[in-house]
N, C-alpha and C positions, 0 to 999 in steps of 0.2 A: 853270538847274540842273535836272537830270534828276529826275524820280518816286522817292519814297524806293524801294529795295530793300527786299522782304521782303512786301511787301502783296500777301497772299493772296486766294481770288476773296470771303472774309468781308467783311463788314462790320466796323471796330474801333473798341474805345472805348480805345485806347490811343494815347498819342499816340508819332509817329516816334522811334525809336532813333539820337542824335547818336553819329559817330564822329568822335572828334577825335584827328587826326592831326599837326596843325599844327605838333607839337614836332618830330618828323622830316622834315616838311618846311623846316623853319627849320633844323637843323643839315645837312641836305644842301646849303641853302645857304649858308649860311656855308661849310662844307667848301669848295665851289666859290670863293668869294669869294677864301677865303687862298690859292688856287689862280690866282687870275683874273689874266689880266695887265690892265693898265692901261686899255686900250679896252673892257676888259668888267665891269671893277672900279665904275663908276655904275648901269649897269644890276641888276648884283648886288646893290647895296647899298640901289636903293630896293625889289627883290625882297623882302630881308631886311625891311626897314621896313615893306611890307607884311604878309609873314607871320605879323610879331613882332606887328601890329596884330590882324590875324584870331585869332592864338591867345591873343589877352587875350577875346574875345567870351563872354559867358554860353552857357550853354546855352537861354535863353530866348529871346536874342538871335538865335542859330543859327537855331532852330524861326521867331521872325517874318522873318527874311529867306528862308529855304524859302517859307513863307506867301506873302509879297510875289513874291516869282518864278512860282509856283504861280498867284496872282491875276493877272500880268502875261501870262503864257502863255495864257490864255484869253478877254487884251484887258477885264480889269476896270479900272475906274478909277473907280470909285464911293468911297463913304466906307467905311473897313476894320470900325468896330463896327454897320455896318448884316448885315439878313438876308438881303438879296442876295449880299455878301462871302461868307456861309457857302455860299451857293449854288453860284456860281461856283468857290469852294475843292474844293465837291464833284464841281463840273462837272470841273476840273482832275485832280483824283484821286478818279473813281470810287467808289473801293472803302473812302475814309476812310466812318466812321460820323458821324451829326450830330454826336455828342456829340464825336468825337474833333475835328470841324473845328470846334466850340464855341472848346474847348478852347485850340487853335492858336492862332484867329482872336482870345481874349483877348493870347495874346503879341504878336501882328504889333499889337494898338492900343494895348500897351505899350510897341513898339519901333516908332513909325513913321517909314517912309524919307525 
């Protein structure tokens, strides 16, 4: 997963802005589906079942999987409510503030992978 968009050369005590999209993603697919001929009609369909999975997710859910990718991308594999975690969270994205990767680092030990 890419670095959120938005984060300026600040420091923030806000946490990431979720964009959920996932309902227009799930009716382009389906669109396609009713369209699909036969050879492309399972690939379509576990498409759908995925999507329809991702846009049941919380918003909290959203923010600790960002976390876990974020920690993964800079080869953490430590315990997620340690202060290392937050470290590395920093390391991964510079420009979050402690308080903001506090923050985070409580959902990802809410939501662990």
């Amino acid at each position: 997963m890419a670095p959120l968009a938005g984060l300026s050369g600040k420091k923030h005590d806000v946490a990431p802005i979720i964009i959920r999209d996932a309902d227009v993603i799930v009716a382009a697919l389906r669109q396609e589906l009713a369209d699909a001929t036969p050879e492309e009609r399972p690939g379509l369909e576990r498409a759908v079942a995925l999507a329809e999975a991702t846009a049941t997710a919380t918003e909290s859910e959203l923010r600790a999987r960002w976390v876990h990718s974020r920690l993964a991308s800079v080869g953490f594999t430590g315990a997620i409510d340690s202060v290392p975690a937050v470290k590395a969270l920093r390391q991964a994205e510079p420009k979050l503030s402690l308080l903001a990767a506090a923050e985070l680092q409580k959902d990802a030990v809410q939501h662990p992978q």
